[in-house]
DOVOBA-260453 format. One record per residue (C-alpha): x, y, z. Coordinates in Angstrom, 3 decimals. Each point is the difference from the previous one (the first is absolute). Layout:
% DOVOBA-260453
{{X, Y, Z}}
...
END
This chain:
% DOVOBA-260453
{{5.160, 1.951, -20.702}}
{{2.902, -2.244, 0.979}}
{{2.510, 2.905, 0.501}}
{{-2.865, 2.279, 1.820}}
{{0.011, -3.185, 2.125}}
{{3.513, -0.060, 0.563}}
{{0.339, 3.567, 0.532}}
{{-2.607, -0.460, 2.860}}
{{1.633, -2.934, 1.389}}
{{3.151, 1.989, 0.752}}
{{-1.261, 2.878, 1.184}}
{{-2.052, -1.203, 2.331}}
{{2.126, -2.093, 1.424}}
{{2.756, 2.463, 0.238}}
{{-1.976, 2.133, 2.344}}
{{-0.486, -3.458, 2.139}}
{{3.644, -0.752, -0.408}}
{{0.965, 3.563, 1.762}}
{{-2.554, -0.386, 2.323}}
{{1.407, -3.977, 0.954}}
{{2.153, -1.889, -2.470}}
{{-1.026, -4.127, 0.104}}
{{1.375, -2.317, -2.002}}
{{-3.616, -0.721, -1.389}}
{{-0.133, 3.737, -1.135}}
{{3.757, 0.365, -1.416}}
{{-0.533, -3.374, -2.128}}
{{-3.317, 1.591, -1.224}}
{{1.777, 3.510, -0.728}}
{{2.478, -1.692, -1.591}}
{{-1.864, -2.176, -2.623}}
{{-1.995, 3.267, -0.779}}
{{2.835, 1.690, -0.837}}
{{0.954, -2.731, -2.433}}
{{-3.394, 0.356, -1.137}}
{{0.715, 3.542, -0.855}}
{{3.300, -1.015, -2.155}}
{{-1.940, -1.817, -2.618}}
{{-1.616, 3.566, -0.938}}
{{3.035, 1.558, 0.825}}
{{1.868, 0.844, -3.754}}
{{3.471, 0.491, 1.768}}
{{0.012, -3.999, 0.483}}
{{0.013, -2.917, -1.977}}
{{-2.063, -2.674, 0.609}}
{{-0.170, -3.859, -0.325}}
{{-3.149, -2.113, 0.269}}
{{1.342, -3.402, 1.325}}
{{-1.776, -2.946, 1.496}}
{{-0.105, -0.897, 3.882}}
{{4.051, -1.295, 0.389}}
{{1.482, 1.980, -2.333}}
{{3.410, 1.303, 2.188}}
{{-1.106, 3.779, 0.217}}
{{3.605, 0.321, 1.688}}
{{1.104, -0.040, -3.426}}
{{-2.431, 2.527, -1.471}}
{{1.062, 2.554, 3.086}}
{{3.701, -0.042, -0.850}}
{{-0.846, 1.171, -3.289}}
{{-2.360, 2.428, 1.232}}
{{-2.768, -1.424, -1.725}}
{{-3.209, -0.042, 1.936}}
{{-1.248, -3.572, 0.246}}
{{-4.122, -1.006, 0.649}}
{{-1.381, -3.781, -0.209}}
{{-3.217, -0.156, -1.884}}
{{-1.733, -1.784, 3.024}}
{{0.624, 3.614, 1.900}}
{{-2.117, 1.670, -2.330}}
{{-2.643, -2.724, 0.436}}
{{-0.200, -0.033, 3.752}}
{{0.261, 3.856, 0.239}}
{{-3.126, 0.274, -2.510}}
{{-1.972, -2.341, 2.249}}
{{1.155, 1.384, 3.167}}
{{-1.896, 3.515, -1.238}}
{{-3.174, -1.881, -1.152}}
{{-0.231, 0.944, -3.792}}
{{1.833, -3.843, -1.218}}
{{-3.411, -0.792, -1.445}}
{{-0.259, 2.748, -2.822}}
{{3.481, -0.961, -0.907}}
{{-0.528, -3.968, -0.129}}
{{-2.909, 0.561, -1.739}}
{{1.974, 2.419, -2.629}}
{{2.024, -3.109, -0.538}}
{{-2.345, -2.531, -0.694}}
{{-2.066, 2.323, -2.484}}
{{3.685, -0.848, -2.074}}
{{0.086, -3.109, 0.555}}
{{2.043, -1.030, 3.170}}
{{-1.385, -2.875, 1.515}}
{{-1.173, 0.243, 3.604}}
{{1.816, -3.693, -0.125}}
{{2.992, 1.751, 0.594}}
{{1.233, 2.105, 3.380}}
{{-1.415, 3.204, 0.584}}
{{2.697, 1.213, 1.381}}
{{1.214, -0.091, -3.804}}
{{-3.269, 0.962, -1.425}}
{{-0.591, 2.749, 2.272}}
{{3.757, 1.769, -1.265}}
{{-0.917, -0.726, -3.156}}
{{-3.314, 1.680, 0.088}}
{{1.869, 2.984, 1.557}}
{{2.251, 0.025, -2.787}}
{{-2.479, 0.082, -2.363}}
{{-2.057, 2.765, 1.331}}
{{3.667, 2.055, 0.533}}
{{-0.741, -0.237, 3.620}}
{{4.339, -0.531, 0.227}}
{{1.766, 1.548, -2.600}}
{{2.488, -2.241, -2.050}}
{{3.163, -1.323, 0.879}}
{{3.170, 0.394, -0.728}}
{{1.305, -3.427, 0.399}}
{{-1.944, -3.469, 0.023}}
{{1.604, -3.049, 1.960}}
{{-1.278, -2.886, 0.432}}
{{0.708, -3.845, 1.880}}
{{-1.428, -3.544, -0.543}}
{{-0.375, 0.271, 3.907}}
{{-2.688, 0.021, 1.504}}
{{-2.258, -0.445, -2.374}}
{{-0.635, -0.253, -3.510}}
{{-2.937, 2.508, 0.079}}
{{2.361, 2.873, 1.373}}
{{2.505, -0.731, -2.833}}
{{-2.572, 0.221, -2.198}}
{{-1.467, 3.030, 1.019}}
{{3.175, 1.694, -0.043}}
{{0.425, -1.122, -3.898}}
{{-3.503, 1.172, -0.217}}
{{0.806, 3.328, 1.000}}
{{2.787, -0.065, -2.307}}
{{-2.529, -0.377, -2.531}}
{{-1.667, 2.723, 1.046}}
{{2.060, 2.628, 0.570}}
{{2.260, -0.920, -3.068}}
{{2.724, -1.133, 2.143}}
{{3.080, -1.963, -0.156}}
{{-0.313, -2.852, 2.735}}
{{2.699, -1.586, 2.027}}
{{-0.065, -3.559, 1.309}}
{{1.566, -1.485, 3.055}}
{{-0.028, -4.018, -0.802}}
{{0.397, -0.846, 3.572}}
{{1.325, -3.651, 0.780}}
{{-1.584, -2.715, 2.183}}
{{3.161, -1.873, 1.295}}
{{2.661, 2.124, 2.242}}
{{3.386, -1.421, -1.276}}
{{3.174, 2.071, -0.685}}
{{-0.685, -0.244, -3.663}}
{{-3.819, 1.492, 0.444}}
{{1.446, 2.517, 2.018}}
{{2.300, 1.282, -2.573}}
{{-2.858, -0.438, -2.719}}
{{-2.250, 2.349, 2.008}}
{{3.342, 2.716, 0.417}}
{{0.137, -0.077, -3.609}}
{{-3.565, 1.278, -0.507}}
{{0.415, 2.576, 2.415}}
{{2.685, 1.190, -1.548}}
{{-1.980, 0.629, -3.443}}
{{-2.799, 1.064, 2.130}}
{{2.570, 2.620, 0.707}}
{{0.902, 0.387, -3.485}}
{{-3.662, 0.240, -0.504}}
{{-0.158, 3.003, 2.603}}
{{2.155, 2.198, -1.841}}
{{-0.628, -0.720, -3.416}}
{{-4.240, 1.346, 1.036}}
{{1.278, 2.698, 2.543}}
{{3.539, 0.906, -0.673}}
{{0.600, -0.574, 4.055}}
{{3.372, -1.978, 0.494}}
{{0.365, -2.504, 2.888}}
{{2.476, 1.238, 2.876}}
{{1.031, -3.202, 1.661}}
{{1.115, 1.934, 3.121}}
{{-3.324, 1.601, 0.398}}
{{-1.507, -3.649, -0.605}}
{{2.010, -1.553, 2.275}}
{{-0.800, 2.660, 2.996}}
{{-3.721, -0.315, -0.826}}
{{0.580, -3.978, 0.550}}
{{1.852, 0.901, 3.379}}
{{-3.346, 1.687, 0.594}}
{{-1.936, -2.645, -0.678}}
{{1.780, -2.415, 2.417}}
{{-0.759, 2.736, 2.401}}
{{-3.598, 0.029, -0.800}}
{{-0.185, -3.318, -0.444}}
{{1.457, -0.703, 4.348}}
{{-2.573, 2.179, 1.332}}
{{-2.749, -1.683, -1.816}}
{{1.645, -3.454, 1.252}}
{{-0.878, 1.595, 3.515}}
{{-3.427, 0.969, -1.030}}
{{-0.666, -3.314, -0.654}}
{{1.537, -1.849, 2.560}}
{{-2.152, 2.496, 2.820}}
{{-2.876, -0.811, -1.691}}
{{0.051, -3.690, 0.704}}
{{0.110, 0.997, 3.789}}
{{-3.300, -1.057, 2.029}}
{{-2.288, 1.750, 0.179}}
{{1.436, 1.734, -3.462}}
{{0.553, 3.900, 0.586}}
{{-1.124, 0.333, -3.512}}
{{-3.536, 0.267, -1.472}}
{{-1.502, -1.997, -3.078}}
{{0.208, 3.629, -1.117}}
{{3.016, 1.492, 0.887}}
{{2.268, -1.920, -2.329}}
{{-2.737, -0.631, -2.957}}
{{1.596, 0.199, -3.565}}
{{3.110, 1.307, 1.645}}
{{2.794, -2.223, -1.506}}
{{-1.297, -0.094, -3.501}}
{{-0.210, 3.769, 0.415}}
{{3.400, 0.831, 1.475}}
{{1.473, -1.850, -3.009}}
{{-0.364, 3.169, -1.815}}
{{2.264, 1.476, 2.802}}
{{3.053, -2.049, 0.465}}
{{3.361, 1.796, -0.471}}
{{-1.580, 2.990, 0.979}}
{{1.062, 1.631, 3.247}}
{{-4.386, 0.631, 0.395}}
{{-0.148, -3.251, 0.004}}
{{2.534, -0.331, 3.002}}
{{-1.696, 2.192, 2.042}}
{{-3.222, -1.226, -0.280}}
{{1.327, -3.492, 0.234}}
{{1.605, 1.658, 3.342}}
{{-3.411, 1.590, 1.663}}
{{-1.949, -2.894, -0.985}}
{{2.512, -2.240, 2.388}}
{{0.335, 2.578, 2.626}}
{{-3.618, 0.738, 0.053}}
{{-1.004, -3.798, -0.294}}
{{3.335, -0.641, 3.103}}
{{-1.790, 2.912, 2.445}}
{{-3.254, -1.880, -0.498}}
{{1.452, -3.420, 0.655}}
{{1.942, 1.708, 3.533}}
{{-2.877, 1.712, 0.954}}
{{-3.305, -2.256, -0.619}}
{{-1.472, 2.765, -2.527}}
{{-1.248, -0.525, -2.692}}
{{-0.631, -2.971, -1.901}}
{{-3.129, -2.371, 1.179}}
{{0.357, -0.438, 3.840}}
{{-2.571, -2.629, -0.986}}
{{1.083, -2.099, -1.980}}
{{-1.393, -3.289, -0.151}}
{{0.773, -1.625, -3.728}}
{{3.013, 0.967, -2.122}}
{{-0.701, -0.142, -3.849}}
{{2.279, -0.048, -2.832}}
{{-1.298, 1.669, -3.321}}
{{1.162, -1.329, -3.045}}
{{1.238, 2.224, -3.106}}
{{-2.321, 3.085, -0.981}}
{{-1.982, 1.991, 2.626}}
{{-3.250, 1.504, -1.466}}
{{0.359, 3.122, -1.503}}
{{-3.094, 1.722, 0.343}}
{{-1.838, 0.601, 3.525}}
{{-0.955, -2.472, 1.926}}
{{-0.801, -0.445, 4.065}}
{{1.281, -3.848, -0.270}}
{{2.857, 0.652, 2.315}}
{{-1.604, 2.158, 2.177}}
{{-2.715, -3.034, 0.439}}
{{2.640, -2.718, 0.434}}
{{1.473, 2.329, 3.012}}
{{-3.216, 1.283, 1.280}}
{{-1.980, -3.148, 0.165}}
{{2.717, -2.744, 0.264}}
{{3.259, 1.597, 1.757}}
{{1.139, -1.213, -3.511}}
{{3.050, 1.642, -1.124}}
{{2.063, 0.008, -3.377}}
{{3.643, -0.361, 1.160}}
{{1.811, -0.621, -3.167}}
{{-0.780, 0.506, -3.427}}
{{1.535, -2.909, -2.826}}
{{1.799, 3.571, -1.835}}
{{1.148, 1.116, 3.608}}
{{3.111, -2.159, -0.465}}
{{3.900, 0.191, -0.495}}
{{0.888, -2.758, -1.740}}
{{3.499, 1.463, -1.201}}
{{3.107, 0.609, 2.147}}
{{1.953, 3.292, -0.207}}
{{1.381, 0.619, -3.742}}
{{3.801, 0.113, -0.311}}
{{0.266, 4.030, -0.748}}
{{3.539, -1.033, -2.532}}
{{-2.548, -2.276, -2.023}}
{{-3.149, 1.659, -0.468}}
{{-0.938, -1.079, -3.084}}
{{0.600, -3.294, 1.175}}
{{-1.670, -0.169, 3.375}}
{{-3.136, 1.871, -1.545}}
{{-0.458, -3.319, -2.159}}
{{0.401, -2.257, 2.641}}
{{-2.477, 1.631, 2.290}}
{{-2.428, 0.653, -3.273}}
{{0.612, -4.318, -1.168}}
{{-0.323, -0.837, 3.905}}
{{-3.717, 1.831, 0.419}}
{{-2.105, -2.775, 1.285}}
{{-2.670, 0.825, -3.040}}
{{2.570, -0.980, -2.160}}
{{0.559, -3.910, -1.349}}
{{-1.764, -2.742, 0.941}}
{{-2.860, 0.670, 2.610}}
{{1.572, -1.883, 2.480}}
{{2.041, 2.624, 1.417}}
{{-3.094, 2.149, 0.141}}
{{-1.557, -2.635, 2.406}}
{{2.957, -0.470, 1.868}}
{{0.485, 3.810, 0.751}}
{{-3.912, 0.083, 1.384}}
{{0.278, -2.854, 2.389}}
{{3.230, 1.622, 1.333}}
{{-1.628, 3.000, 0.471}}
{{-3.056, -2.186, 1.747}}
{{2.677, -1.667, 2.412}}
{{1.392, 3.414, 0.619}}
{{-2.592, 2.156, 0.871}}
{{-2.052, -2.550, 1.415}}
{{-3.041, 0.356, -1.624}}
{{-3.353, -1.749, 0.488}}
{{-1.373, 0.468, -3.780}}
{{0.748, 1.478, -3.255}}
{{-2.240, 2.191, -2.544}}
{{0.266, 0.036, -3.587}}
{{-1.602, 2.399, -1.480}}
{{0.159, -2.078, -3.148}}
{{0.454, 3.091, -2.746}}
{{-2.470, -0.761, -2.830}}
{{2.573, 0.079, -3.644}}
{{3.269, -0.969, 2.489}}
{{1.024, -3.245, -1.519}}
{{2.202, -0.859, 2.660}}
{{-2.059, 0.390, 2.439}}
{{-2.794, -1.386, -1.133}}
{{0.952, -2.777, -1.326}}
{{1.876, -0.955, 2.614}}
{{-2.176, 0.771, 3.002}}
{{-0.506, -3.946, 0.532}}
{{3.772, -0.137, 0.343}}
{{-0.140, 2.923, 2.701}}
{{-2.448, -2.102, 1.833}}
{{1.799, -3.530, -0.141}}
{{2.799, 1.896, 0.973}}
{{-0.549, 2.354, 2.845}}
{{-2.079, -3.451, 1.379}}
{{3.363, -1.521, 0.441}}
{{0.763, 2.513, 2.636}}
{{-3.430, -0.324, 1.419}}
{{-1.425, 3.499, -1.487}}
{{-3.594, 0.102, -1.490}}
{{-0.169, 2.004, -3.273}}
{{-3.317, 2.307, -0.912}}
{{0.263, 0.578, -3.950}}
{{-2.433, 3.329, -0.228}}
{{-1.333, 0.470, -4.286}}
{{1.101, 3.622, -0.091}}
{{1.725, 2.630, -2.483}}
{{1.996, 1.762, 2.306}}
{{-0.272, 3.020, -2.507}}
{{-3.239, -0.501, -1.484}}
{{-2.792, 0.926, 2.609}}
{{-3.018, -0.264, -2.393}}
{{-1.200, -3.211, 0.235}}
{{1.380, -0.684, 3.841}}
{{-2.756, -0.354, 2.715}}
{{1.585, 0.447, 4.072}}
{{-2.625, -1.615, 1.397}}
{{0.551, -3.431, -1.432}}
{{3.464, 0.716, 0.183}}
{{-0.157, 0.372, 3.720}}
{{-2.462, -2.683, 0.325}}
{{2.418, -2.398, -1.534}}
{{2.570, 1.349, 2.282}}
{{-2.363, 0.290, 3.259}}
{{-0.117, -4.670, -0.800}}
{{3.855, -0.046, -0.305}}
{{0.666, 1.963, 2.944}}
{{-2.595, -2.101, 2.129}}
{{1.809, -3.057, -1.309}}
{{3.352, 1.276, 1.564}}
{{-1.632, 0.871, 2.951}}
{{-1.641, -3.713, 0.539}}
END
């Protein structure tokens, strides 16, 4: 079902591509194709968590997917409840993120066929670590860990080298593919490339009114992870800033009435909602910047890849103590001058969840309200819109008063 699905992504949307080629469309195209490699035999292919480096997997020519993907792309279609309920029958608590149960339910009912390679990291989370060594389990694989430190010194820097280095070893020895440092170190050059136009994206979107939607740049950075290095990725990092500079020159597109500006905080929901339609429709509320919509890294130094891949993979603000994750969302508050946050407070996300009274206390600093919504992003079965939006109908009239 999953490959039919991929197969009807891309085709479709190569007819729309000749027909007009977006950014929105090329960044969809694109992640269907990498759909398409996991059935593909001619590649090899790792199951990772969310900040695994994938810039490593491509100069190896190893096809890399986060287990989240598979999550968010099963919801996305509608079917995540068969598959979360084909995980619990074993055992898997729904305690833990769906996300994770969802791929594991997949898994299980060889909705993805199995990998070739299994990395995982102690960040994010410890559920995605352990639902890559679950998988492991499962498919009778060897598993690879990335122990990923909490201070940035010179010493953890070198530390976190070292693993990727046997990570590397770990590569061949499952594949047989041998790193080619000059290939890695061009894919890094087009990463920093990548990485500038995004920069951009960002920095128009913070212009009022904001040119972009709350959907236009939904899931996008978490997304294009998968396509750093790549020159896809340039170009659709290119169209999206060209298309998002014509609108800002121009007055199209975008809400030309914009009242409130809104910053959403980690995970979008998965599965189909009409939230952000309401916020714009009935509020002139719009979603200018999403928490993952964020570069946190400068450009990597393309004669030390290894190197500046662990210090932009130590220096993620979900990694360490939680006060850098704080820090990053009131700077994003200050900077796109928003008027209230949303979290949609991911039922089985630890760090969210337990630390949406931090958010609050936090973001208050800067004078932002904070609406915590109970939802499973990927889990639609026991979610209810209308008390969803009448919660959010009482925070919006409090921003308004």
């Amino acid at each position: 079902m999953l490959k039919e699905y991929f197969d009807g992504l891309t085709e479709g949307l190569a007819k729309k591509i000749a027909e007009r080629k977006t950014g929105r469309r090329l960044l969809a195209y694109e992640t269907g194709r990498l759909g398409q490699r996991m059935f593909n035999p001619r590649y090899s292919v790792a199951w990772t968590n969310v900040f695994v480096p994938f810039e490593l997997l491509l100069s190896m020519d190893v096809a890399g997917f986060f287990i989240e993907f598979v999550g968010g792309m099963v919801a996305s279609t509608g079917v995540a409840p068969g598959f979360l309920q084909r995980a619990e029958q074993a055992g898997y608590s729904t305690d833990g993120c769906s996300y994770h149960r969802c791929t594991l339910g997949a898994a299980m009912e060889n909705l993805i066929p199995a990998p070739d390679l299994l990395i995982g990291a102690t960040i994010p989370c410890d559920g995605g670590l352990q639902t890559v060594n679950e998988l492991g389990r499962l498919y009778g694989k060897k598993v690879f860990v990335l122990n990923i430190p909490h201070n940035f010194s010179g010493e953890s820097v070198r530390y976190l080298t070292h693993q990727f280095e046997e990570m590397i070893e770990y590569i061949t020895e499952m594949t047989g593919k041998v790193m080619d440092y000059d290939r890695l170190r061009h894919i890094v050059h087009l990463s920093n490339d990548a990485r500038g136009h995004l920069v951009d994206i960002f920095g128009i979107a913070k212009n009022i009114p904001s040119p972009v939607t709350g959907r236009d740049l939904k899931n996008f950075a978490i997304i294009f992870a998968l396509l750093l290095g790549t020159e896809e990725g340039v170009e659709v990092a290119r169209l999206f800033y060209d298309e998002l500079k014509s609108r800002l020159e121009t007055g199209a597109g975008g809400m030309s009435k914009e009242k409130y500006r809104l910053l959403w905080i980690q995970n979008r929901i998965q599965f189909k909602t009409r939230l952000i339609e309401h916020l714009e429709e009935n509020y002139g509320a719009n979603v200018v910047v999403d928490e993952l919509n964020h570069i946190h890294w400068e450009d990597m130094d393309e004669d030390r890849p290894l190197e500046s891949l662990a210090e932009r993979m130590m220096t993620h603000p979900f990694n360490g103590p939680i006060q850098r994750r704080l820090d990053t969302m009131k700077h994003l508050a200050v900077e796109y001058k928003v008027v209230g946050a949303i979290n949609p407070s991911h039922w089985g996300c630890r760090q969210s969840c337990g630390a949406r009274t931090l958010f609050r206390n936090a973001l208050q600093e800067v004078g932002v309200p904070v609406m915590n919504l109970d939802v499973d992003c990927v889990d639609e079965r026991n979610y209810s819109e209308g008390q969803v939006l009448t919660r959010l109908e009482g925070f919006m009239e409090m921003i308004e008063k």
